[in-house]
N, CA, C and O of each residue as an XYZ file, in Angstrom:
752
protein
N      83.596    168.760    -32.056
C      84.233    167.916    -31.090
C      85.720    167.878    -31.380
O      86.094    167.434    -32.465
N      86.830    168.432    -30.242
C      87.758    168.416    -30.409
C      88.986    166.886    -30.498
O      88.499    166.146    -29.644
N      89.823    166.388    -30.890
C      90.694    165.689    -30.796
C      91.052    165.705    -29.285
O      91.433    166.721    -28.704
N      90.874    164.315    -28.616
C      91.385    163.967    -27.451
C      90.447    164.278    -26.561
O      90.882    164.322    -25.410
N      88.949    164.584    -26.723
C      87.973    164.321    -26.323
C      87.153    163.163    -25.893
O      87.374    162.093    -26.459
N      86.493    163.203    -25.232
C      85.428    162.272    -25.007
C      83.909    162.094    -25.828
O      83.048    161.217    -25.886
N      84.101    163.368    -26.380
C      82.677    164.399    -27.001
C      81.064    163.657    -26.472
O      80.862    162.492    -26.128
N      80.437    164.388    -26.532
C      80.496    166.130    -25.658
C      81.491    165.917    -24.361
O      81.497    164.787    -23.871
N      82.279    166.863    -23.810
C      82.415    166.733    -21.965
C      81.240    167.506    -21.653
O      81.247    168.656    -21.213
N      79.944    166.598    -21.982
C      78.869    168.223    -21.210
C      78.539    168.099    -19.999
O      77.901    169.062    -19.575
N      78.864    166.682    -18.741
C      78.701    166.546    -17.551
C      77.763    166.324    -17.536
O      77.247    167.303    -16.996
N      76.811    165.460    -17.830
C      75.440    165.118    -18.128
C      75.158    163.492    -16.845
O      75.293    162.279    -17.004
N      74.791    164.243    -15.827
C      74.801    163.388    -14.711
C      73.500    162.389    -14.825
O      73.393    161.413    -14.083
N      72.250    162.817    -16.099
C      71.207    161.988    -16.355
C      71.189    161.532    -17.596
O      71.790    162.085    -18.518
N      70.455    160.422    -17.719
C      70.559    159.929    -19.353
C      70.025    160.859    -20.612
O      69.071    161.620    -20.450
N      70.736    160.737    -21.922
C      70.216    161.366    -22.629
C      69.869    160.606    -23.911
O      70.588    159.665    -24.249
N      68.554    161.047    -24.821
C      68.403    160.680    -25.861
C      68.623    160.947    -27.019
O      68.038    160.419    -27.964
N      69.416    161.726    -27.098
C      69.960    163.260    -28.340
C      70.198    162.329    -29.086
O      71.207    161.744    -28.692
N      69.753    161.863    -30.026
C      70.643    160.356    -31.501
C      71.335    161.918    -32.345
O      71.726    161.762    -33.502
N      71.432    163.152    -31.797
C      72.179    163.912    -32.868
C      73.898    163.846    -31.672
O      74.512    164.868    -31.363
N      74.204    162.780    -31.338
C      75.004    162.336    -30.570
C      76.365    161.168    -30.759
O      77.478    160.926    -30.291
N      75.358    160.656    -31.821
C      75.260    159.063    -32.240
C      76.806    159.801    -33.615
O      77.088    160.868    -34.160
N      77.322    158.436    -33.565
C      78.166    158.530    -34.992
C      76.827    158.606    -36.211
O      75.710    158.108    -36.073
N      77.337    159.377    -37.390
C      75.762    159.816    -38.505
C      75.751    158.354    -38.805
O      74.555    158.159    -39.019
N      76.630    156.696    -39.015
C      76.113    156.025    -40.467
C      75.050    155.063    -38.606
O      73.887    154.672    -38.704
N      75.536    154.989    -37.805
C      75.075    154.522    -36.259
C      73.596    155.253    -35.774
O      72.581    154.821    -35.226
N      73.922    156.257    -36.149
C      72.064    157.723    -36.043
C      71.465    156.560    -37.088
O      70.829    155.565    -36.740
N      71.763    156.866    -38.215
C      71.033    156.337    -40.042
C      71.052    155.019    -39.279
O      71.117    154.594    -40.433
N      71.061    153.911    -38.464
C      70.536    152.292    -38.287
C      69.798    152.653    -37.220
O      68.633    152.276    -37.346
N      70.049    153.329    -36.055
C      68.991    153.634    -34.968
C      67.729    154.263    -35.579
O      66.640    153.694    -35.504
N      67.896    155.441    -36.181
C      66.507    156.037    -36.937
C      65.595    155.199    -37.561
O      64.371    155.329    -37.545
N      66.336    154.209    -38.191
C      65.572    153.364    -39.472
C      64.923    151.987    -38.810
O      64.017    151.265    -39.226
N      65.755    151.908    -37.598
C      65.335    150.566    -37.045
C      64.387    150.810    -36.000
O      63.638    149.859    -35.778
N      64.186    152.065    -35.143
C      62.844    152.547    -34.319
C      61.592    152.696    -35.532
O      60.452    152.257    -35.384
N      61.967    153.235    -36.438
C      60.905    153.583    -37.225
C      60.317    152.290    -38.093
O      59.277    152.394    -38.743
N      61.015    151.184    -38.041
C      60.560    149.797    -38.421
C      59.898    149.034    -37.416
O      58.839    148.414    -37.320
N      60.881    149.293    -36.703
C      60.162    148.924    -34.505
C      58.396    149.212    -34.691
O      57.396    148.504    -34.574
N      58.627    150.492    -35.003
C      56.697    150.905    -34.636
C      56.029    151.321    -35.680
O      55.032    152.041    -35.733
N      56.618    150.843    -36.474
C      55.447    150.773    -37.937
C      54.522    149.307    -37.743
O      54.836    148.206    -37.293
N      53.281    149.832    -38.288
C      52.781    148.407    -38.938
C      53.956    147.524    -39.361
O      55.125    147.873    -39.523
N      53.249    145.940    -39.555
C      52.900    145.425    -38.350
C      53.519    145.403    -37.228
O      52.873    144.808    -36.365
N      54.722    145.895    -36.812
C      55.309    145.497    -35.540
C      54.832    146.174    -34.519
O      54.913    145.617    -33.424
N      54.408    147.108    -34.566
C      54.162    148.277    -33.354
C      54.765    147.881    -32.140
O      54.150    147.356    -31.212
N      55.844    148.109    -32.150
C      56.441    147.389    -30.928
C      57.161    148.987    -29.547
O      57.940    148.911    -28.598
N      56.453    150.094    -30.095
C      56.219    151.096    -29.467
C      57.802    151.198    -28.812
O      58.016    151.074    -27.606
N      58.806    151.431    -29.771
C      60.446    151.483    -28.850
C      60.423    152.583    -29.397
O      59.994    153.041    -30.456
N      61.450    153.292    -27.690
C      62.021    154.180    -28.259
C      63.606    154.019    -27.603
O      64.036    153.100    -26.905
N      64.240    155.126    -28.037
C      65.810    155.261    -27.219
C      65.777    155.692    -25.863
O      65.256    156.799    -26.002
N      65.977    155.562    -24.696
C      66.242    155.611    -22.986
C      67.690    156.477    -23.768
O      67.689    157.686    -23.999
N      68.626    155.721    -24.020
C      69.859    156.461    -23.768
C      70.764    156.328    -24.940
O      70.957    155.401    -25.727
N      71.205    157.381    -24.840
C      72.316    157.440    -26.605
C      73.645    157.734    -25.544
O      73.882    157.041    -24.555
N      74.312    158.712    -25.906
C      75.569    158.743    -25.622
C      75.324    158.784    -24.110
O      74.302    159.121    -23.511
N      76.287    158.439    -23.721
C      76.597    158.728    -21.895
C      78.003    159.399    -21.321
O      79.109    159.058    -21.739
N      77.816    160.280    -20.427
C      79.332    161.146    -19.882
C      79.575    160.157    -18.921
O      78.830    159.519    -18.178
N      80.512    160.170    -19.062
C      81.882    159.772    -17.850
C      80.992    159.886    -16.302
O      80.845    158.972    -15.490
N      80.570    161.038    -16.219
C      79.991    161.359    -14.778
C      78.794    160.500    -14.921
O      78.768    159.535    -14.156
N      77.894    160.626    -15.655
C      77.281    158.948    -15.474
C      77.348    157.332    -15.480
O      76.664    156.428    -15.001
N      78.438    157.420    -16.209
C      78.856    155.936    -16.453
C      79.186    155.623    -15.172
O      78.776    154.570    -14.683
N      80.341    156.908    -14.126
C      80.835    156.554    -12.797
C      79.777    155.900    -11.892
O      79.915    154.864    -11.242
N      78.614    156.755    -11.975
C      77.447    156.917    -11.466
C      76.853    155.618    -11.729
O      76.827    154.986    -10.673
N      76.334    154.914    -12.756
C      75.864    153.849    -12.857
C      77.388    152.493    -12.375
O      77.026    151.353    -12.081
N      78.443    152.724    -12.369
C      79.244    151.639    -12.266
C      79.148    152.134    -10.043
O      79.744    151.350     -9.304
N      78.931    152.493     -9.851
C      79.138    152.584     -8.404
C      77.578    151.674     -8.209
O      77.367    151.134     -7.123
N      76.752    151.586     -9.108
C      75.288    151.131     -8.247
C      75.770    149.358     -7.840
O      76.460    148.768     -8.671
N      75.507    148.901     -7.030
C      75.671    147.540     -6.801
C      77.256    147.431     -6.209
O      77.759    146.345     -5.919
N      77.901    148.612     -6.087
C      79.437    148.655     -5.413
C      79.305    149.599     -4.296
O      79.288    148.934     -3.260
N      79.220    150.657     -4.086
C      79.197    151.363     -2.773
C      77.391    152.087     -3.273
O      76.696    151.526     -2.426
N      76.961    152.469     -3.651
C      75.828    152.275     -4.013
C      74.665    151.372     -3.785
O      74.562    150.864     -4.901
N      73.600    150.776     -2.959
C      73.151    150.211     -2.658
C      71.922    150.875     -2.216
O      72.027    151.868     -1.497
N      70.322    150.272     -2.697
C      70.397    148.998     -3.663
C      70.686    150.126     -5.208
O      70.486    151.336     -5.315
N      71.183    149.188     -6.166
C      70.367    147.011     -6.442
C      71.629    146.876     -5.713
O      72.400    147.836     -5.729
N      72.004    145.598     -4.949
C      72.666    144.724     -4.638
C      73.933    144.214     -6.293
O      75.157    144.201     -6.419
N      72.910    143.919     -7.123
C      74.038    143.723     -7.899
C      74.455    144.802     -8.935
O      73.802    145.845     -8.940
N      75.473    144.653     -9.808
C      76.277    145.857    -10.242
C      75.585    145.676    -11.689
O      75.067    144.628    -12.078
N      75.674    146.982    -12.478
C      75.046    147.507    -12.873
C      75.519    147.570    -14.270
O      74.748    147.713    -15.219
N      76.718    147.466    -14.373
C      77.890    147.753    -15.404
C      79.480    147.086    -14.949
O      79.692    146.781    -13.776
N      80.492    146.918    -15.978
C      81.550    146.691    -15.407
C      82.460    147.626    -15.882
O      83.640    147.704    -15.542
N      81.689    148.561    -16.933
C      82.989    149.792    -17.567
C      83.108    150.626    -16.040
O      82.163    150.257    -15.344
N      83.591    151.186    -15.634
C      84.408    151.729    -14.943
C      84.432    153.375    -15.104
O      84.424    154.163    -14.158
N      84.465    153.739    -16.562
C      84.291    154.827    -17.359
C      83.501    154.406    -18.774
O      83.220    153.302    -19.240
N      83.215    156.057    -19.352
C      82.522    155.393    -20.562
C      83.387    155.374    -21.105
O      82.903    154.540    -21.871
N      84.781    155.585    -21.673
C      85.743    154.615    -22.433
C      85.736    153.356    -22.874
O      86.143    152.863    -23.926
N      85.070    152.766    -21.652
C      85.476    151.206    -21.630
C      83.766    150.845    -22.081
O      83.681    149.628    -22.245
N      82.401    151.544    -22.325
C      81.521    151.319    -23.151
C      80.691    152.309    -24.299
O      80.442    153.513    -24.243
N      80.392    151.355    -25.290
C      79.958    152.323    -26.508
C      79.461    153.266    -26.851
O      79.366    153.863    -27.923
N      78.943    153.478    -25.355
C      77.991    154.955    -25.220
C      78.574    155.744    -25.314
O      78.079    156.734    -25.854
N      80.044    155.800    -24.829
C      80.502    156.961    -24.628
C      81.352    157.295    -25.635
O      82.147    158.234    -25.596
N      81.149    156.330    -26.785
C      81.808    157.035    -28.440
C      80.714    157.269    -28.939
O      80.773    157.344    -30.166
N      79.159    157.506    -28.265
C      78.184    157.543    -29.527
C      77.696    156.365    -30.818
O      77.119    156.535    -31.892
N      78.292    154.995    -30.051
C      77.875    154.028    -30.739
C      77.188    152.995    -30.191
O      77.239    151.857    -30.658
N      76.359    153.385    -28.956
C      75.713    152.303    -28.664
C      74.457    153.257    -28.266
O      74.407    154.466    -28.488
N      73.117    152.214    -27.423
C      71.917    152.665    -27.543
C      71.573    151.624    -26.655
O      71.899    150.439    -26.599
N      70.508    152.665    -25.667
C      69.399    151.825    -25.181
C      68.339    152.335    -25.302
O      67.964    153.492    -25.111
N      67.409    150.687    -25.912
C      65.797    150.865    -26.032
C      65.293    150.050    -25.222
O      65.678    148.992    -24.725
N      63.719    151.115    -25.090
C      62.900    150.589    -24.271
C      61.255    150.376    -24.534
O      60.773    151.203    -25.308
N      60.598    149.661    -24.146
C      59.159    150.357    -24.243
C      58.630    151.699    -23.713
O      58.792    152.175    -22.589
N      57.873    152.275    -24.906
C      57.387    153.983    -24.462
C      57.193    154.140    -22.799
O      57.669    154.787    -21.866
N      55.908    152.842    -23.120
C      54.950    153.187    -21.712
C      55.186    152.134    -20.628
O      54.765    152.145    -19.471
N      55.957    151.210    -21.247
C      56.136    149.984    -19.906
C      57.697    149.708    -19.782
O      57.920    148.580    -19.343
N      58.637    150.331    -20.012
C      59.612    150.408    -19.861
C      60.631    149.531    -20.118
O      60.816    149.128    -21.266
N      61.263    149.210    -19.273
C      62.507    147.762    -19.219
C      61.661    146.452    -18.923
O      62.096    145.306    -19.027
N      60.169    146.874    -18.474
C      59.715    145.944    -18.328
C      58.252    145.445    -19.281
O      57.137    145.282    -18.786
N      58.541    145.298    -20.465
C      57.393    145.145    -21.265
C      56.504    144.242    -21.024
O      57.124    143.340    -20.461
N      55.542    143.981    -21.106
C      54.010    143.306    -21.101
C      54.430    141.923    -21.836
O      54.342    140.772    -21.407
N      54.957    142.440    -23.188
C      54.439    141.164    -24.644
C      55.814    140.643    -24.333
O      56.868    141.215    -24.054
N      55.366    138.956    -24.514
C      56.392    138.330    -24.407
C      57.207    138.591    -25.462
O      56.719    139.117    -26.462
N      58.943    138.181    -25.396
C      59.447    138.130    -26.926
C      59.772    139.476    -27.417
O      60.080    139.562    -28.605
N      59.745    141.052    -26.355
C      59.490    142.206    -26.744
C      60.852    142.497    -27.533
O      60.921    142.861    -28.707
N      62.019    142.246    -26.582
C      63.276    142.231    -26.804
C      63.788    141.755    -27.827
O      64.445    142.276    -28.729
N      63.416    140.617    -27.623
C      63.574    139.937    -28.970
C      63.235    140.282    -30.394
O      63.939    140.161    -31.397
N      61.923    140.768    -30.263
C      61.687    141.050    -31.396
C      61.914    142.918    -32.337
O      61.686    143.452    -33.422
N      62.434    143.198    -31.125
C      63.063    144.767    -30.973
C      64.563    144.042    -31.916
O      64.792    144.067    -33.125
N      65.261    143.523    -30.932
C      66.259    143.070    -31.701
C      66.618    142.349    -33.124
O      67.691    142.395    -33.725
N      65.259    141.584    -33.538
C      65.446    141.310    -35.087
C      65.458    142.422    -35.986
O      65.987    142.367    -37.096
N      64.900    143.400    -35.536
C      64.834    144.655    -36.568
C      65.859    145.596    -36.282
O      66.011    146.582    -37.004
N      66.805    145.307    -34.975
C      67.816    146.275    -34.952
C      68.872    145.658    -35.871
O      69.549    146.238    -36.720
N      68.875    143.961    -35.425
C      70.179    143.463    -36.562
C      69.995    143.277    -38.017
O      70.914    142.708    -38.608
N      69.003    143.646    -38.670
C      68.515    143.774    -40.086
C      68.868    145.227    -40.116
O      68.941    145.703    -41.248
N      69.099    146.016    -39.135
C      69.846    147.691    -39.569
C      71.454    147.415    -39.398
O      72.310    148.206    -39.796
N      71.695    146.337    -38.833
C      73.653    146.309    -38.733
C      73.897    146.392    -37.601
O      75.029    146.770    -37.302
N      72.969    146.084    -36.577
C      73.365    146.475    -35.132
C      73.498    145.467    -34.101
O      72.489    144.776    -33.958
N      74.572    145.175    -33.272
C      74.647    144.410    -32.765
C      73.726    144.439    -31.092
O      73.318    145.472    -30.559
N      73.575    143.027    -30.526
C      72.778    142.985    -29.310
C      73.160    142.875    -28.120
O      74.172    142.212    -27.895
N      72.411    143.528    -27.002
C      73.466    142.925    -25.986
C      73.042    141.928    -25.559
O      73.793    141.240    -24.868
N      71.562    141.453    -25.839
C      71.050    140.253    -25.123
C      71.403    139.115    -25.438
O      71.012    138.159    -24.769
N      72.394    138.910    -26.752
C      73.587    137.726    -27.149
C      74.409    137.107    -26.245
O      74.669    135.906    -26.173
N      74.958    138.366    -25.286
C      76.203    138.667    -24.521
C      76.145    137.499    -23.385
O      75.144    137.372    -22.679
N      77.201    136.718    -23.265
C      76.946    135.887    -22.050
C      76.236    136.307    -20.691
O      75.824    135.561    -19.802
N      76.197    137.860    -20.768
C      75.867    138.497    -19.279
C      74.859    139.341    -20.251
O      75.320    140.339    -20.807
N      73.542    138.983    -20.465
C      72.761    139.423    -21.054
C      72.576    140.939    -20.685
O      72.716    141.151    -19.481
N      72.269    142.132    -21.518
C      71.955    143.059    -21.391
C      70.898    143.406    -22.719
O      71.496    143.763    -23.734
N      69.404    143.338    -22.817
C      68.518    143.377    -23.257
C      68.435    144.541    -24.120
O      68.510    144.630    -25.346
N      68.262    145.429    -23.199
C      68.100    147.311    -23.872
C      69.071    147.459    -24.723
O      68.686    148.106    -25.697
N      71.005    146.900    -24.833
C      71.465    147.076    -25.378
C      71.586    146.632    -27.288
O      71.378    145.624    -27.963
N      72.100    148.240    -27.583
C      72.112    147.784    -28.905
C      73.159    148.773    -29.167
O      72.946    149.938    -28.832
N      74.722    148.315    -29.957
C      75.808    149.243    -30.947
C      76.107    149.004    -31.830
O      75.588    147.953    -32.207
N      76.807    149.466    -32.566
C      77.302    149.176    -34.151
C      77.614    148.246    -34.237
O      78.182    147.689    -33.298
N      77.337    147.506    -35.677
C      77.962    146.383    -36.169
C      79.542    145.881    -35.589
O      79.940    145.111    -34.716
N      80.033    146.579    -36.373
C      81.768    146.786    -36.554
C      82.294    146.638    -35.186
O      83.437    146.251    -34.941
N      81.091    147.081    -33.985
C      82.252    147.103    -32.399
C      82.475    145.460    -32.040
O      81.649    144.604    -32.355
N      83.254    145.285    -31.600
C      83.705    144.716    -30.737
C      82.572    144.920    -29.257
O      82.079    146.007    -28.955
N      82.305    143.463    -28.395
C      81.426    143.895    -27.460
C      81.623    145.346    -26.443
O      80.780    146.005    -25.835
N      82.970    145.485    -26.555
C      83.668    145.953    -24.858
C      84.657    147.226    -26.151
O      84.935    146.908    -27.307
N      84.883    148.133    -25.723
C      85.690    149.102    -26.562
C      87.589    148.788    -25.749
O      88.165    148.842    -24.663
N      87.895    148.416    -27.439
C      89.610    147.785    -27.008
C      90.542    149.326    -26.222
O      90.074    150.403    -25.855
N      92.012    148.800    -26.201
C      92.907    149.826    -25.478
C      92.941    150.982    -26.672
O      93.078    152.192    -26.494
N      92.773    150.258    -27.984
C      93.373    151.402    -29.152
C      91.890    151.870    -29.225
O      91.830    153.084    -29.031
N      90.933    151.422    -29.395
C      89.821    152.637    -29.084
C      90.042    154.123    -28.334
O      90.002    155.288    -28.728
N      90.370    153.283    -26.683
C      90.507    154.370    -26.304
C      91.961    155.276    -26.617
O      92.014    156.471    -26.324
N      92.640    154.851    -26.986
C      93.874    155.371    -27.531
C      93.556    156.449    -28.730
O      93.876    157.637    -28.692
N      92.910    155.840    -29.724
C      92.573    156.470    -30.744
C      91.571    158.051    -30.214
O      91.772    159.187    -30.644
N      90.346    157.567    -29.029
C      89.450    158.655    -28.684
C      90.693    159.891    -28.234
O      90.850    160.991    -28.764
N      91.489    159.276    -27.071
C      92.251    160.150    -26.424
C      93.032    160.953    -27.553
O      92.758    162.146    -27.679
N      94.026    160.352    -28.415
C      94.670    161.112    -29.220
C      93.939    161.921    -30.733
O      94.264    163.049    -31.104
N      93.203    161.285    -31.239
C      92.502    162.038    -32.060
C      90.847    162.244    -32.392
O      90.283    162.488    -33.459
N      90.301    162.038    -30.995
C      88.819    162.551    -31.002
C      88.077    161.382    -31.189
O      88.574    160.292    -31.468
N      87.152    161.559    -31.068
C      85.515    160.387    -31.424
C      85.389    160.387    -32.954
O      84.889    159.393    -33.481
N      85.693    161.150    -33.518
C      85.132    161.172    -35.434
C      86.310    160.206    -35.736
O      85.981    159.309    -36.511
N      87.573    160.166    -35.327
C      88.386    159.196    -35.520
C      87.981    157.472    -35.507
O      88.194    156.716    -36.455
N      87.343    157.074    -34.171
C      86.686    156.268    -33.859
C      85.594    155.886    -34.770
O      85.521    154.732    -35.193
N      84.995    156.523    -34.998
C      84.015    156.653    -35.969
C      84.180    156.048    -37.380
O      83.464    155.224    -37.949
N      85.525    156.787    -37.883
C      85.707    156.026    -39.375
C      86.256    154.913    -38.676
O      85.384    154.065    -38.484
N      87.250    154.627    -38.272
C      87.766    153.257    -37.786
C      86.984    152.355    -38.084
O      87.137    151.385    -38.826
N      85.419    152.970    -36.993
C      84.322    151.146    -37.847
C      83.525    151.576    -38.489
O      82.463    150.959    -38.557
N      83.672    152.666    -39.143
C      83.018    152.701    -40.098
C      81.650    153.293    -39.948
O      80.792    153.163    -40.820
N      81.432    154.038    -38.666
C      80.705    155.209    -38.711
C      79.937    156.343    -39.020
O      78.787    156.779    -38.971
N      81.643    156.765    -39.530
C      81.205    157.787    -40.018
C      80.218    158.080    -41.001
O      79.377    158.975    -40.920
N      80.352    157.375    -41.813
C      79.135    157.529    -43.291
C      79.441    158.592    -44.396
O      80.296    159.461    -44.230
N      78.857    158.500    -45.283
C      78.626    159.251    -46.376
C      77.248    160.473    -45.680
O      76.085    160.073    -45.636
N      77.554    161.668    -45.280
C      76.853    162.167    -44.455
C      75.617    162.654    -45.659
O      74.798    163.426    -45.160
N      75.366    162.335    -47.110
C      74.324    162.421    -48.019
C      74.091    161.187    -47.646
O      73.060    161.498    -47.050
N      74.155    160.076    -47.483
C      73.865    158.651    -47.358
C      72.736    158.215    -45.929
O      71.745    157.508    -45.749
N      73.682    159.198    -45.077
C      73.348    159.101    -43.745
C      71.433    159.580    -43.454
O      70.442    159.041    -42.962
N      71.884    161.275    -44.309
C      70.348    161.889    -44.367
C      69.547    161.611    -45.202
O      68.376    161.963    -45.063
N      69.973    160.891    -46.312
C      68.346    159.627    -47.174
C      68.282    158.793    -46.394
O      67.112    158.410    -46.393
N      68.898    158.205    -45.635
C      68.403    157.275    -44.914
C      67.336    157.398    -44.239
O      66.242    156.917    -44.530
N      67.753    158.408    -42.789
C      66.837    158.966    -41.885
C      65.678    159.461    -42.241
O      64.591    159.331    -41.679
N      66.028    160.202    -43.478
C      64.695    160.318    -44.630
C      63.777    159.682    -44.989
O      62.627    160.120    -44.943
N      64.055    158.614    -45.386
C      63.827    157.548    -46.006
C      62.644    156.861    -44.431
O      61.521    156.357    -44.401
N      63.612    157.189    -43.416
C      62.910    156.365    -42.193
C      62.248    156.743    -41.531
O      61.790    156.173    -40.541
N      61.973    158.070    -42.007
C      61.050    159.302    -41.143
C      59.502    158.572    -42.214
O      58.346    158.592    -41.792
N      59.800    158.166    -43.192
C      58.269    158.735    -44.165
C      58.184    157.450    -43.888
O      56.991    157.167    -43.999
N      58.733    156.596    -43.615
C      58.483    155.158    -42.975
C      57.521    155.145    -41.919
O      56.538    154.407    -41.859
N      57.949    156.208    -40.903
C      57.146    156.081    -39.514
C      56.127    157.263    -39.683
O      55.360    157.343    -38.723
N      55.922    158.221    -40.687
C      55.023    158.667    -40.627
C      53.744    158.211    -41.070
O      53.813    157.553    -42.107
N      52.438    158.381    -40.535
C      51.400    157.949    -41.047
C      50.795    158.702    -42.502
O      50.712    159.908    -42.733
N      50.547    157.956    -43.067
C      49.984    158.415    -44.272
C      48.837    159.279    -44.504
O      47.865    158.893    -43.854
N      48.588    160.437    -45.289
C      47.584    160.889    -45.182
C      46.852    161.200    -45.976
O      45.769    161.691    -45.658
């Protein structure tokens, strides 16, 4: 990923789940916190809907509820993904496998979210304008500031990255995920 990027520009007009997307120490709390999600006892069956997002989708979702219709109401207020975490690779949406945004068990969210903020991750369902699915790094700020995007524009997303602290110890990063894989695997 070059300096003054967005990274990827891959024009990705549908959501994607690639966590090889994600800043590595942001991958290492998403990995560890799905794989706590649906281990015994929680089985709370989450996975990621969406990791990073392009520009051409963010447009795409900020037009729904503005010239876009339906839903009636709007959808987002970033404008671009600049202005949200997806589009540095530090935010995430989860969902249920099989029932989606709309889970069955009461408390689903909720309890998705105690195990994301025991990995360092902040919620969006805190947010005065609740957003449930959402989950980004500790270190962000809700909304990504002017020097964010200042920083993306002039020296890339890995920049961004150490800023809050991201980046990781990339040996640190892969015991982790390690560590969170033999977590979610079943024993045999």
């Amino acid at each position: 990923m070059s300096a003054g990027t967005t990274a990827p520009a891959n024009g990705l007009t549908t959501p994607t789940s690639d966590l090889g997307l994600l800043a590595p120490a942001f991958r290492a709390a998403v990995v560890a916190a799905i794989a706590e999600c649906n281990a015994a006892p929680n089985s709370l069956d989450a996975i990621v809907y969406e990791s990073y997002r392009s520009n051409e989708l963010q447009q795409i979702y900020y037009a729904r509820g503005r010239t876009v219709r339906p839903p009636n109401e709007t959808v987002t207020n970033a404008s671009s993904n600049l202005f949200s975490w997806h589009g540095y690779g530090l935010a995430v949406d989860v969902i249920h496998r099989t029932q989606g945004w709309d889970p069955v068990r009461h408390g689903w969210f909720n309890a998705v979210a105690d195990v994301f903020k025991r990995h360092g991750c902040k919620w969006g369902g805190d947010w005065t304008s609740p957003d449930a699915p959402h989950f980004q790094w500790g270190a962000c700020k809700p909304s990504p500031s002017e020097l964010a995007r200042e920083i993306i524009r002039t020296k890339g997303i890995e920049a961004v990255w150490e800023v809050v602290g991201a980046l990781g110890d990339p040996d640190a990063v892969v015991a982790a995920a390690s560590a969170a894989a033999a977590v979610a695997s079943p024993s045999s």
